[in-house]
N, C-alpha and C positions, 0 to 999 in steps of 0.2 A: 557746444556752442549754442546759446537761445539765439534764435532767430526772432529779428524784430518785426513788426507789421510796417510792410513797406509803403506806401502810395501805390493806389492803382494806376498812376500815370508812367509808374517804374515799372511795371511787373511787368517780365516775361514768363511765358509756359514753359516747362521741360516740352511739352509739344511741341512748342515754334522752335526749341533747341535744339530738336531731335535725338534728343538722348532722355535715358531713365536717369532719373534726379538723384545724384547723392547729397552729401552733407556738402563737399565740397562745389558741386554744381546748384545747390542753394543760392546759396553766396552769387551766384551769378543769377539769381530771378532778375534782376534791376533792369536788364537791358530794353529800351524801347526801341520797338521800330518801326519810323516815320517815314513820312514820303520825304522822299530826297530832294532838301532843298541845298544842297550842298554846302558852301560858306554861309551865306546868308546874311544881312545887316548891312552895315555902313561901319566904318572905322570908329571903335567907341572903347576908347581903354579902358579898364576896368576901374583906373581911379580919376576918373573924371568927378568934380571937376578940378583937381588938384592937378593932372597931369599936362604937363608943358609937352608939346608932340612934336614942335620943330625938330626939324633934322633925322627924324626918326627915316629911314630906308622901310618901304616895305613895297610888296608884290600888289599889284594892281586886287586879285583878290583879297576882299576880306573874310576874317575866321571869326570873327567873334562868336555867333552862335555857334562854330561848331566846337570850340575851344570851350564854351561854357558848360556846352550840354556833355562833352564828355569828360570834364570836371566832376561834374553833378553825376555822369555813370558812374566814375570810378568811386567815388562817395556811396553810391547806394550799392555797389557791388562789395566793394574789396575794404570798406570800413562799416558800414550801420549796419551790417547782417551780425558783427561781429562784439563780445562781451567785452573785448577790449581794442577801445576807437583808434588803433592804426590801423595802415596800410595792413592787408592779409594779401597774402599771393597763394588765391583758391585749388591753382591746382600745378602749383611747384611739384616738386621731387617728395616732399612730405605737404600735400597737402594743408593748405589754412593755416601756416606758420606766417611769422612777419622780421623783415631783417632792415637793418639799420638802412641801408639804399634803398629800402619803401619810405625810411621814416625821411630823409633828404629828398625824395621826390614830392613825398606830399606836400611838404610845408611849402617847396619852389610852386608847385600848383596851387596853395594850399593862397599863397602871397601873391602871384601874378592876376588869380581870381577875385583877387581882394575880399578874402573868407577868411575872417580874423578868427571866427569863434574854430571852425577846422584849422586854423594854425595854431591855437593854442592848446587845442585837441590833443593836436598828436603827440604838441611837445612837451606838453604835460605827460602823459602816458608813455612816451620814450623814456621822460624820466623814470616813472615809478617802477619800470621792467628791463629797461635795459641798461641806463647810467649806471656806472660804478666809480668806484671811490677813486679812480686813476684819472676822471674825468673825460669821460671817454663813452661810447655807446657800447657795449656788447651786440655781436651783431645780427642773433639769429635767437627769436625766441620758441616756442611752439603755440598752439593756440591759443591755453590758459593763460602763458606768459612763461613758460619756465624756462630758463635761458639754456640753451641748445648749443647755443658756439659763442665762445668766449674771442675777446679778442674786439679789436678795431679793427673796418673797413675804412680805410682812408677816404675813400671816395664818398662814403654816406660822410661822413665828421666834415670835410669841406662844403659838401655841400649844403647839410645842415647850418654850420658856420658862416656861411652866406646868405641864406635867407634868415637869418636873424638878423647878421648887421642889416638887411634891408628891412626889415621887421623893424628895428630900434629906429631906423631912418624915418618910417613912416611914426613911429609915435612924437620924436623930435617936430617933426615937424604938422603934428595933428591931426593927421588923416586917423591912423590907430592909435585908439585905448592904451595907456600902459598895461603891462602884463606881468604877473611874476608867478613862477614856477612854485610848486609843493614845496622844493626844496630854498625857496626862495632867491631864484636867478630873474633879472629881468631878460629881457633878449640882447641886450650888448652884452649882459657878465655871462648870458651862457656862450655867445660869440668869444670873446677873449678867452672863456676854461677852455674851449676847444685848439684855439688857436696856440696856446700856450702847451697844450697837451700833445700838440703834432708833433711840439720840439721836441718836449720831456719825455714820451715814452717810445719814440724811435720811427715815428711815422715818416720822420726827414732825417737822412742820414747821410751824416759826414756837411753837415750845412748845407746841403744843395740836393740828395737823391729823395724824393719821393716814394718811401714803400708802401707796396699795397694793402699792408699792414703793421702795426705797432711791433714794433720788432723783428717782420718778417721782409726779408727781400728788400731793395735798396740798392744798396752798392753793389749785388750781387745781380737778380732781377728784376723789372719792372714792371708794371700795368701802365701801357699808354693811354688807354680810355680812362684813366687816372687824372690825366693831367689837365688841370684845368688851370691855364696861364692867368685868362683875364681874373679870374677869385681868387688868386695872389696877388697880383698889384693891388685889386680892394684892401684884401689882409693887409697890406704894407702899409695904407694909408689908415685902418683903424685900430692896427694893434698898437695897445698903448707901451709891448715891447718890444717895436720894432729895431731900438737900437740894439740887443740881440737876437733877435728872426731875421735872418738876410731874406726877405721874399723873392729877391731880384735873384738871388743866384738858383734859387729854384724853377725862378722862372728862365731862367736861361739853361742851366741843366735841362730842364722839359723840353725847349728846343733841340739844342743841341742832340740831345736821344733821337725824336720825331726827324729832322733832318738826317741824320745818319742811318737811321733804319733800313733792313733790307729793301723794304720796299718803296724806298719815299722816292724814285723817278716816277712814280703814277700816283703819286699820291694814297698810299697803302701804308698799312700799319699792323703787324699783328699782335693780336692779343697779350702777349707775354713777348718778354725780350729781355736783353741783358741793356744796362742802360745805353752803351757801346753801339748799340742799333742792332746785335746781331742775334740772332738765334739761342733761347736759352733751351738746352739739354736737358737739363735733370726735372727730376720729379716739380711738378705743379700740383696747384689745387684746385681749387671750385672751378669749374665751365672751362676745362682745360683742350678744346674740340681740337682737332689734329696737332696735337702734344703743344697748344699754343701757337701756331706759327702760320694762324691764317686771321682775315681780315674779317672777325665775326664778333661777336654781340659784343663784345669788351670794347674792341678795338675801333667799333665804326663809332662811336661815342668821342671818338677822338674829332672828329669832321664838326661837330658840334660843339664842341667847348672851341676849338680852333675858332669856329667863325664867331662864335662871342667876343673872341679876344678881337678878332678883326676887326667888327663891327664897332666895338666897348671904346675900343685903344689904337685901334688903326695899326696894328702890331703885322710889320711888313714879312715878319717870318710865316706867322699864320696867313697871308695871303698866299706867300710863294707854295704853299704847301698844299691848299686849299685848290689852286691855279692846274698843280699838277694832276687833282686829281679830277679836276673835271674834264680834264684836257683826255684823260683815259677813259672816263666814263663816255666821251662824248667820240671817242672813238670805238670805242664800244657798240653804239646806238642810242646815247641819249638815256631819258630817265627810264624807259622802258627798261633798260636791261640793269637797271639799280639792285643789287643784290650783297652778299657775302662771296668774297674773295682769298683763292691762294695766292701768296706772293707773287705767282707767276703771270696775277693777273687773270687765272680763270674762274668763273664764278666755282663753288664750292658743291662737288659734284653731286649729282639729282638722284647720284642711288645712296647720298648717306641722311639714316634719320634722326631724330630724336623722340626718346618716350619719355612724357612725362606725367604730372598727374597721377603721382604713384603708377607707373606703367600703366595707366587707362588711356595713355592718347597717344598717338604718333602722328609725327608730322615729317616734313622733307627739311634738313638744314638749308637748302637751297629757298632762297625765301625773297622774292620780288612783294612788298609788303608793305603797310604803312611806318611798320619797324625800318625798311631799308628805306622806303621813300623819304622820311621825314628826316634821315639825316644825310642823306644825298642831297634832299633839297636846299638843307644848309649851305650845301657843297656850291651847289651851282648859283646859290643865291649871292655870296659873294663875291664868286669868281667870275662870273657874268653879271652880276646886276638886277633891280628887279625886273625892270622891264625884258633885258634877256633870258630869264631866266625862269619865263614862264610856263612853260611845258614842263618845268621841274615841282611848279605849283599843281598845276593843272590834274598830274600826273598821281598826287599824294592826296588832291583831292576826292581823284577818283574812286580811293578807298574809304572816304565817308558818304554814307547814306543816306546823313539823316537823321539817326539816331543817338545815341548817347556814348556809343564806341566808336572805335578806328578800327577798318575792317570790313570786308564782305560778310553778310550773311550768307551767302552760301558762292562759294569758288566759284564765279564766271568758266573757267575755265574745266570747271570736275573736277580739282584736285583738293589740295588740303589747306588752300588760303582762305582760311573763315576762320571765324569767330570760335566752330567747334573746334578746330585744331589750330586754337593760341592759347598762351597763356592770359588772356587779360590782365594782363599787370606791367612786364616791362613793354610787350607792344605797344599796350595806353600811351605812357610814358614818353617814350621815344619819338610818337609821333604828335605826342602835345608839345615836348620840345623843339620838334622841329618847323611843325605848324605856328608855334608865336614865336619862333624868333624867326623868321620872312616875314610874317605878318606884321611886323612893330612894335608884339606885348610883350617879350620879352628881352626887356631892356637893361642899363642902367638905372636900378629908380634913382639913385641919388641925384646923375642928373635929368630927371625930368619930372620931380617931382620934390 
């Protein structure tokens, strides 16, 4: 990996880090940190002055600075340290590799920032490393680029596929540049090859099941933090083949699964299941944490696509769902006790860990976090409102500083919620999603723009 010469308004020390710097902790010089002014700003969407703000819902707090600046971290950490400009996730399982759900987060950040030239970044360079001829992203590459794991992740292809059509939206209507790809796609033709590819190589199966990969699981298993309702109804209305893509039946299979699930009287969800709602047995794959069947990093991603749908479409399944689960959180204690969940409802106990970072870091699975907060806050932001639901704001802010990440620099408490012990990557993520959409930025652009 050449390391680039950063700004010195980005540089952190391995000193301020407290650890001896490797290649992978390079990659993390970027982070600054500033006196905490916490949201800071006034309500200012990012594509003003094109954007129409009526009707938008959001939490008396505004994010805009903190939404920008840690944009602008994850920019200088997890992509310009790096020879090839995607997302890297510095200190994964194999350090400094990049997978197709880095390439779909970036561009969603990439477009809510209104940072044309890092959306066409990444999505040029997804292409030249990971696209293949089935149209489709492979999903794991290594630093250089060499592809590591074959295969589609449904969840990066959709969400990719979505921030294009909003991508083509903004060039229709003159905000953004047209664009077109090495291989020559604009951002609607690479939206439609993807969308066309979910049916053709078995990412939807049997017309309605959602697997969590191109030919894997389906009718058989699912991935609920898969399911993202309201970027099917979009899909329906801009695929130019919709009269055969049923999106509806997808999106009513995705309910249907989420209601039936073990856990849906609290509004719980775990990570792997059979579509059926129940418990799936046999062998799983990636992030498989108690054989699938608890409420963690997969599955709380479900809280957040839910209130999009909510929010998007007024979609009364995703409220009832949503409803349930604040009603358990808030029997709980409120956002304070926002964490990872066993079906039984109890947080995910505090003697199990995780190492990661090639086994250089451990941390507690039990994780009260801006990872749990920002999609809890989803949670309570629908379900209560904004005005009620402000301690769930409050509460998600309290994990920013200030500076260009989401997170403590060093655990209030002495334990291992910081900055040293995360990944900086899905954390970021999690908690930028969940931060602009209570806030208002992230929207429908089609209608408000």
């Amino acid at each position: 990996m050449r390391l680039q010469t950063l700004p010195a308004t980005v540089l952190l020390t391995a000193a301020v880090l407290g650890v001896t710097e490797s290649v992978a902790q390079q990659s993390l010089r970027g982070m600054t940190v500033a006196p905490a002014n916490k949201a800071g700003g006034k309500y200012k969407p990012f594509f003003l002055p094109y954007s129409n703000t009526s009707g938008i819902p959001r939490v008396d707090a505004d994010y805009h600075d903190s939404l920008k600046a840690t944009w602008e971290g994850l920019k200088a950490r997890n992509i310009d340290p790096y020879d090839i400009k995607l997302v890297h996730r510095p200190r994964s399982e194999t350090p400094n590799d990049a997978v197709s759900e880095g390439v779909g987060y970036g561009l969603l950040l990439a477009l809510y920032s209104n940072d044309q030239e890092y959306f066409n970044m990444q999505l040029d360079n997804a292409e030249r490393y990971m696209w293949n001829w089935r149209n489709f992203h492979d999903w794991r590459i290594n630093e250089q680029g060499s592809i590591q794991g074959t295969g589609a992740a449904t969840d990066a292809e959709e969400d990719i596929a979505l921030a294009c059509i909003f991508a083509q939206h903004l060039v229709d209507k003159g905000v953004w540049k047209p664009h077109t790809t090495p291989k020559g796609a604009s951002y609607g033709k690479r939206a439609q090859e993807i969308l066309d590819a979910m049916w053709d190589v078995g990412m939807i199966q049997d017309g309605k099941f959602l697997a969590p990969a191109a030919g894997w699981g389906g009718r058989d298993f699912v991935n609920p933090g898969y399911f993202a309702p309201a970027w099917y109804k979009i899909f329906a209305e801009f695929d130019a083949n919709a009269d055969r893509h049923d999106w509806k039946a997808v999106v009513d299979q995705s309910y249907e699964s989420i209601l039936a699930n073990v856990g849906s009287d609290k509004g719980l969800i775990p990570d792997w299941m059979t579509p059926a709602g129940t418990f799936y047995y046999q062998g799983l794959g990636y992030n498989a944490y108690l054989d699938g069947r608890g409420f963690y990093k997969d599955a709380i991603r479900t809280h957040w696509r839910l209130a999009t749908d909510a929010l998007w479409f007024n979609d009364e399944r995703a409220k009832e769902f949503l409803a349930k689960a604040y009603t358990f959180l808030e029997g709980k204690g409120g956002p304070q006790e926002a964490n990872f969940f066993t079906m039984e409802g109890e947080p995910v106990p505090m003697t199990d860990f995780w190492d990661f970072d090639n086994n250089q870091r451990r941390r507690h699975r039990f994780e009260h976090s801006h990872l749990t907060m920002g999609m809890w806050a989803t949670t309570g932001f629908v379900a209560a409102g904004p005005e009620e639901s402000k301690p769930y704001s409050d509460e998600l802010l309290s994990f920013y500083e200030g500076g260009d990440y989401w997170g403590h620099k060093v655990d209030p408490a002495g334990g291992t919620e910081d900055i040293e012990h995360n990944e900086m990557y899905f954390d970021q993520f999690l908690a930028w999603f969940g931060a602009s959409t209570i806030s208002g930025y992230f929207v429908d652009i089609r209608k408000h723009i």
